[in-house]
C-alpha positions in Angstrom: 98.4 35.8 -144.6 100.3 34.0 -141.3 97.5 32.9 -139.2 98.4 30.9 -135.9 95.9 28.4 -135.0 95.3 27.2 -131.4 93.6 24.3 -130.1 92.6 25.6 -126.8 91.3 22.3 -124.8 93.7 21.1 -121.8 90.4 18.9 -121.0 91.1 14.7 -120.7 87.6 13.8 -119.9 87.7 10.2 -121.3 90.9 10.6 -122.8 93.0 13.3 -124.2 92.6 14.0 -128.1 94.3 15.1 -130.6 92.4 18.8 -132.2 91.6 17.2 -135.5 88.8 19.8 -136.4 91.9 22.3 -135.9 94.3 20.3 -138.3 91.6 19.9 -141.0 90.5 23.7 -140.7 94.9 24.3 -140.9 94.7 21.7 -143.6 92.4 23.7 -145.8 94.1 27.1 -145.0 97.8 26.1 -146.5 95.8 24.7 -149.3 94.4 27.9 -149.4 97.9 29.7 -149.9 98.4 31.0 -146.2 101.2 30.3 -143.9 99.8 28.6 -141.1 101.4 27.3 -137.7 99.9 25.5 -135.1 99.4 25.0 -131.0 97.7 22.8 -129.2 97.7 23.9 -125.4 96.6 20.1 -124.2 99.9 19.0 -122.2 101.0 22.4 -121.8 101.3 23.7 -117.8 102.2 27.7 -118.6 100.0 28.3 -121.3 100.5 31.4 -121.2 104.2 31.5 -122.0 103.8 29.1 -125.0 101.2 31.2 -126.4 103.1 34.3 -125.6 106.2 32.1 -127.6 104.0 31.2 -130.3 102.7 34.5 -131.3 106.2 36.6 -130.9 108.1 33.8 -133.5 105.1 34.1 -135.9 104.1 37.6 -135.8 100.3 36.1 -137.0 98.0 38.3 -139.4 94.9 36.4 -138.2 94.4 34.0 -134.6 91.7 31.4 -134.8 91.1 29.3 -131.6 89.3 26.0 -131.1 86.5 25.4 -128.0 86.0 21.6 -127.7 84.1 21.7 -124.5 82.2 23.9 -122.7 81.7 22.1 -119.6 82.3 18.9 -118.2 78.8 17.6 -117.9 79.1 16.5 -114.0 75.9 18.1 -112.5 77.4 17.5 -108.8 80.4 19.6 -109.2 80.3 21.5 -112.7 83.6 23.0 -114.3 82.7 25.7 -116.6 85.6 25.7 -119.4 85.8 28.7 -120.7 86.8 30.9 -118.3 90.6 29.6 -119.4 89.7 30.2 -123.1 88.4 33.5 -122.0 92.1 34.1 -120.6 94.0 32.4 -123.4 92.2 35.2 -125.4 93.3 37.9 -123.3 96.9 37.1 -123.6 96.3 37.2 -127.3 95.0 40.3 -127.4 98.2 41.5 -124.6 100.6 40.3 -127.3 98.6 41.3 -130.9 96.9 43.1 -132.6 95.4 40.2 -135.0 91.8 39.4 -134.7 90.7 36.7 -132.9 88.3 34.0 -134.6 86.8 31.7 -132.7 85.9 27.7 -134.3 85.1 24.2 -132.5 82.5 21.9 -131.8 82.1 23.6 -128.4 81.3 27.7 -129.6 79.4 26.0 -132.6 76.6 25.2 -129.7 76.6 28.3 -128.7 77.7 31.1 -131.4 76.8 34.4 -129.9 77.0 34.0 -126.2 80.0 32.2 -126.7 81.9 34.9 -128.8 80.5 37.2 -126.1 81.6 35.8 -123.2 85.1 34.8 -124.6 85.7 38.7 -125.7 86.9 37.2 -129.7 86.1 39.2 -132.8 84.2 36.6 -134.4 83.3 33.0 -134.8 82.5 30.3 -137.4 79.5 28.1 -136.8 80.5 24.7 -137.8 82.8 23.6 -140.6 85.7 25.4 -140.6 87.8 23.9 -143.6 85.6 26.0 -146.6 84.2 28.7 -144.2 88.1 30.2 -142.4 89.8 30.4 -145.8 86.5 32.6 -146.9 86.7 34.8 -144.0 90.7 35.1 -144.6 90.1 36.1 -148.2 88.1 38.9 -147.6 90.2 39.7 -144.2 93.2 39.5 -146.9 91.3 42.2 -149.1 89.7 44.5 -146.4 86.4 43.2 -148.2 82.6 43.2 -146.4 82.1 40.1 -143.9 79.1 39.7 -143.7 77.1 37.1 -145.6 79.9 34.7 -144.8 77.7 31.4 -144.2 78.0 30.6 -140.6 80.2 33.6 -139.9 79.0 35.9 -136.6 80.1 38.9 -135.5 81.2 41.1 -132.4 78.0 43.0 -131.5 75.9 41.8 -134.5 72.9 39.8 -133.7 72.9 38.1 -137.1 74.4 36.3 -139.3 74.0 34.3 -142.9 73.0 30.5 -142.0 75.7 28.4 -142.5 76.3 25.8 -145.4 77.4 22.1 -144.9 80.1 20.4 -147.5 77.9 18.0 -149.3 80.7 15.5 -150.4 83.0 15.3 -147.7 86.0 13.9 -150.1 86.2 17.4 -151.3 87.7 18.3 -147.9 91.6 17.4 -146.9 92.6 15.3 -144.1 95.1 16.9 -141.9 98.6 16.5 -143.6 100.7 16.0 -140.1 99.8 16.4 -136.5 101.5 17.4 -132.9 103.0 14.6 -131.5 105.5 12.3 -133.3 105.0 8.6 -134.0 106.9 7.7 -130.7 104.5 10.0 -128.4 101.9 7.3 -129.0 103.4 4.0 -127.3 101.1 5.3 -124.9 98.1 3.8 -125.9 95.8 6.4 -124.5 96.9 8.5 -127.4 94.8 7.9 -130.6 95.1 9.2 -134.1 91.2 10.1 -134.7 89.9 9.2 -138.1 86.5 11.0 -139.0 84.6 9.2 -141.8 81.1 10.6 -141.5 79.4 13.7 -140.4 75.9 14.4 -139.0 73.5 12.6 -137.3 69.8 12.3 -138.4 68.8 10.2 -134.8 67.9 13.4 -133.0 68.0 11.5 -129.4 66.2 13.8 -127.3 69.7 15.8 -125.3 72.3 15.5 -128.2 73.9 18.7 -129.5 75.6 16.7 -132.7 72.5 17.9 -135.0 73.2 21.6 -134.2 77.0 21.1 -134.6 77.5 18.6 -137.9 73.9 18.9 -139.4 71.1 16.4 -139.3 71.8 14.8 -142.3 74.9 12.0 -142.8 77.7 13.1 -145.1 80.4 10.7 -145.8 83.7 9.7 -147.2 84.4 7.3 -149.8 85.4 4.4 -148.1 88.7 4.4 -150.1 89.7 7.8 -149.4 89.1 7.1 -145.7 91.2 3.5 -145.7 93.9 5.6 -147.9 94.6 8.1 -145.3 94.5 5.4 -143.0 97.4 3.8 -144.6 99.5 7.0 -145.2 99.1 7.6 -141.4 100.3 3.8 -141.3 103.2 4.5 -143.3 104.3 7.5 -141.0 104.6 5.2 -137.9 101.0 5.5 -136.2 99.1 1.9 -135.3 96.1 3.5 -133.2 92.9 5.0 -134.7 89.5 6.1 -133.8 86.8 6.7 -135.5 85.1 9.3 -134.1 82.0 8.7 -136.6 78.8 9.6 -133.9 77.8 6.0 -135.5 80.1 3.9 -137.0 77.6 1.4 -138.1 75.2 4.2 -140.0 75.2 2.7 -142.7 75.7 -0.9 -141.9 77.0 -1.6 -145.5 79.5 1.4 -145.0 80.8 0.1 -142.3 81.3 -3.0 -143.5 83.2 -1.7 -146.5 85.6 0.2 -144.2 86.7 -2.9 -142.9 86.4 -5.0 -146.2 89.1 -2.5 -147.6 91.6 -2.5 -144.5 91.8 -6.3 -145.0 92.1 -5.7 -148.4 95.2 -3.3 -148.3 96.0 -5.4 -145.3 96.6 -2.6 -142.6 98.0 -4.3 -138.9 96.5 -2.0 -136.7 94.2 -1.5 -133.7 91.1 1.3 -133.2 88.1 1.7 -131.6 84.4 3.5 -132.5 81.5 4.5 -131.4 78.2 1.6 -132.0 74.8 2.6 -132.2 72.9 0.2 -130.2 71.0 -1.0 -133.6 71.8 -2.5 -137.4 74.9 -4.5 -135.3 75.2 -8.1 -136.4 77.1 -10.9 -136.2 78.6 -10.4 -139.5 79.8 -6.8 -138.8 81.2 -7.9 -134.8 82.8 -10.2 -137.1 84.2 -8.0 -139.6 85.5 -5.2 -137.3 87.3 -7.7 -135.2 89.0 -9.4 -138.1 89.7 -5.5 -139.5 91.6 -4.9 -135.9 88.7 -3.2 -133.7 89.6 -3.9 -130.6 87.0 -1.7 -128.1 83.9 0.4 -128.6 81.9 2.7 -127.1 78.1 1.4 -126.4 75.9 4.4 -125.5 72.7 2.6 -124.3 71.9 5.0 -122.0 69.2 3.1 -120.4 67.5 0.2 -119.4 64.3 0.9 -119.4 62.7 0.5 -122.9 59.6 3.6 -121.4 63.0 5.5 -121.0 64.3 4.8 -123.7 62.0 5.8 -126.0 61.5 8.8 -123.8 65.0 9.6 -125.3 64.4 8.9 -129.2 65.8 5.6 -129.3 65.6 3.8 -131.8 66.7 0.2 -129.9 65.4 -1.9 -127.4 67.4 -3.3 -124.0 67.3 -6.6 -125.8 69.2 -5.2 -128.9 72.0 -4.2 -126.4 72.1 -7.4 -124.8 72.6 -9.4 -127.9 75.4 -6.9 -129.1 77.2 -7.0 -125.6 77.5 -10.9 -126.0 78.3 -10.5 -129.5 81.5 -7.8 -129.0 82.4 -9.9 -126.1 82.7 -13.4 -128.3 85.0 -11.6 -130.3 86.7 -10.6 -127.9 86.2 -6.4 -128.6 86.3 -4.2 -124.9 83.3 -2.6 -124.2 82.6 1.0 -122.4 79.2 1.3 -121.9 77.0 4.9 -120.8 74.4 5.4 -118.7 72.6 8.8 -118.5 70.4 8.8 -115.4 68.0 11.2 -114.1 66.0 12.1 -117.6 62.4 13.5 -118.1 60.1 10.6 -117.3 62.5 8.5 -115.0 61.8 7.3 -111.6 63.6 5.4 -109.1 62.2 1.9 -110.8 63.4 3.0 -114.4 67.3 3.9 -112.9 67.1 0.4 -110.9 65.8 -1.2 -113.9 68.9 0.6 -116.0 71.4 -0.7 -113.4 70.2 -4.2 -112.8 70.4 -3.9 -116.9 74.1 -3.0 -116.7 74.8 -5.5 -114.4 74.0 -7.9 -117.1 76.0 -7.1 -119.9 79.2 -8.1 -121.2 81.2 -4.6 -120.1 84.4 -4.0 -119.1 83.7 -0.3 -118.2 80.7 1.7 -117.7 80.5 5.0 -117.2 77.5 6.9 -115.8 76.0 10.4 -115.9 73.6 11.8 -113.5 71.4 14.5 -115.0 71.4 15.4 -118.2 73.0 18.8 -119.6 70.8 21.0 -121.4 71.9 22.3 -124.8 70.0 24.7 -126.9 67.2 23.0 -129.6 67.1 20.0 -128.4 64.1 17.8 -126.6 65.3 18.0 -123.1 66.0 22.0 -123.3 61.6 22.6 -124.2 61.1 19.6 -121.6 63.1 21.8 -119.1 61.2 24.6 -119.9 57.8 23.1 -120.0 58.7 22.1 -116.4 60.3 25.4 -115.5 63.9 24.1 -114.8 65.2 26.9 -117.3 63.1 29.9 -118.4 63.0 31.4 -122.5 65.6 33.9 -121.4 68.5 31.4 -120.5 71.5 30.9 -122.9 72.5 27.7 -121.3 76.3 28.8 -121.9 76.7 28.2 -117.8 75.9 24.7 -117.4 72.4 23.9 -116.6 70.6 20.0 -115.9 67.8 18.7 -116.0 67.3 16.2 -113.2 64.0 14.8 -112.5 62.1 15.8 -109.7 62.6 13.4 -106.3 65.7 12.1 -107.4 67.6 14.5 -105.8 68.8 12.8 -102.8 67.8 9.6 -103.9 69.9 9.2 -106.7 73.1 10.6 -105.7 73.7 8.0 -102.5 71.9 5.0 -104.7 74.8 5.2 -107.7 77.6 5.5 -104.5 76.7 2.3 -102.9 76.2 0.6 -106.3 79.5 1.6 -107.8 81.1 1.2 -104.0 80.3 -2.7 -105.0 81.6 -2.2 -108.0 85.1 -0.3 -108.2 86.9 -2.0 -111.5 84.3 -1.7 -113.3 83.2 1.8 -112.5 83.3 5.3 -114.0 80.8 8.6 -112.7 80.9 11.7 -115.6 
């Protein structure tokens, strides 16, 4: 079958990305036997026309489309995304008759009301790479869909739970992506390397669990470091690992950057740290290995809020880390989500005289926190009538706690006022 798959984020929220759960998904499909061609819409201003482009030169059998986001996450002036994915669709269905699938870490949060709101055929919760070549098989031989793992369907309330690829090696890496090695002299453009799924942390408003699973799948280290070096090879220098945790396990971790010494790979990425199991040893190791920043998602400063949240760490834990990545001489971008259940205006002064103290070069705060389906904060906001049992939280809803309202807003301007390089509000 010719199936055209389109990445449809135009979104640079903290950077723009490259759709690499759209190149693995097309990975899988050629593998599969399909003729597959690919569009990513990110630095595209008619998007329209390129689509409309797209599908006349291909003449596709099948459409899948990607949702990274669904929102933006800024509670003062929300942008609800997929009303453009919604129109991206439309033009699809102007110009074919193919049916639409719908894939992403974005519709994975939200299966049904996203596949009705966006007006697609179907979707596939999650993985993409075992699940799309299924779906095409039986598409291929006009065969029953349902009991597809993870599939839904267009006016069906239900569907077959989903599976999750146990050894991850089993899946391909993309074999080539959208921009050329000279596209990323810009160094806001990184080739993203994903090492591990699944998160078993369950921090009280993460979505990761209900996208990746609950449990942490990985790579062999070698497979991971090979691909690295094949990307090498083709002219790229800058990674990230977009691993939730890079240093779950700490010994895996470590033997990621034991083998790019080994193979001796000259090249510069960054990660994501969990504030915990980070010592000097490993700062040590991922400097040497050519890490060069990392995200620190602390959160808080308050060790009540913390825990509030399902840490795992203490303030103390971040402090030592911070001076740790700085010694080495590894940029730093640390988060704060203010406004949680159980904070007050002591814990959010607490949190920024805590920031204050670090070893940052960047910090970037949220105020309120989003509310996704299954997690903590969604029953909190229940509990505390914020949402009711009825909403589908597709529209962007927050939970902000009560007589911070006017507070908050004018105490993080004046803060940040006195501190503009440093400064970033989600």
């Amino acid at each position: 079958m010719k199936v055209l798959l389109i990445s449809a984020n135009t979104e640079k929220i903290n950077m723009p990305t490259l759709p690499l759960g759209l190149a693995s998904v097309a990975a899988a499909t050629k593998k599969a036997g399909h003729e597959v061609a690919q569009l990513d819409l990110m630095f595209e201003e008619d998007t329209r026309l390129v689509v409309k482009e797209a599908i006349e030169g291909f003449n596709p059998d099948v459409i899948g489309i990607s949702v990274r986001n669904i929102d933006d996450q800024n509670m003062e002036n929300p942008r609800f995304l997929l009303k453009p994915v919604r129109g991206i669709i439309a033009d699809c269905r102007s110009l074919s008759g193919a049916p639409v699938v719908l894939g992403g870490a974005g519709y994975s949060i939200f299966p049904e009301s996203a596949l009705s709101y966006l007006g697609a055929d179907m979707g596939i919760q999650g993985e993409g790479e075992v699940a799309f070549p299924a779906l095409l098989e039986r598409l291929e031989q006009h065969g029953e869909l349902s009991g597809l793992p993870g599939l839904y369907l267009s006016g069906r309330a239900s569907q077959d739970k989903r599976n999750f690829t146990k050894n991850l090696d089993d899946l391909s890496f993309p074999d080539n992506y959208l921009w050329s090695p000279s596209d990323f002299h810009n160094q806001e453009l990184w080739i993203p390397i994903q090492s591990r799924r699944g998160c078993p942390l369950h921090c009280s408003y993460c979505s990761t669990a209900t996208i990746e699973g609950g449990a942490i799948r990985r790579r062999s280290p070698e497979f991971v470091v090979q691909e690295i070096a094949r990307l090498v090879d083709a002219g790229y220098n800058y990674f990230y690992f977009v691993d939730n945790t890079f240093n779950f396990p700490r010994s895996y971790a470590m033997e990621i950057c034991r083998l790019i010494l080994t193979v001796r790979l000259n090249i510069t990425w960054r990660c994501i740290l969990y504030p915990l199991h980070v010592d000097r040893e490993l700062v040590e190791s991922m400097a040497k290995a050519g890490c060069r920043e990392v995200s620190l998602g602390f959160e808080s400063g308050s060790e009540r809020i913390l825990s509030l949240m399902n840490k795992k760490f203490k303030p103390e834990d971040v402090r030592q880390i911070s001076g740790m990545l700085a010694e080495q001489g590894i940029r730093q971008m640390g988060f704060l989500l203010l406004g949680g259940p159980g904070e007050t205006k002591e814990t959010i002064e607490e949190s920024l005289n805590f920031a204050d103290s670090l070893k940052l070069d960047l910090l970037k705060i949220t105020m309120g926190i989003c509310i996704y389906p299954y997690t903590s904060v969604a029953k909190i906001s229940m509990d505390e009538g914020f949402i009711s049992c009825h909403d589908d939280l597709l529209l962007p809803r927050f939970y902000l706690a009560r007589g911070l309202e006017d507070w908050l807003p004018e105490t993080l301007k004046d803060w940040m006022a006195a501190r503009p390089h440093r400064m970033s509000q989600v």
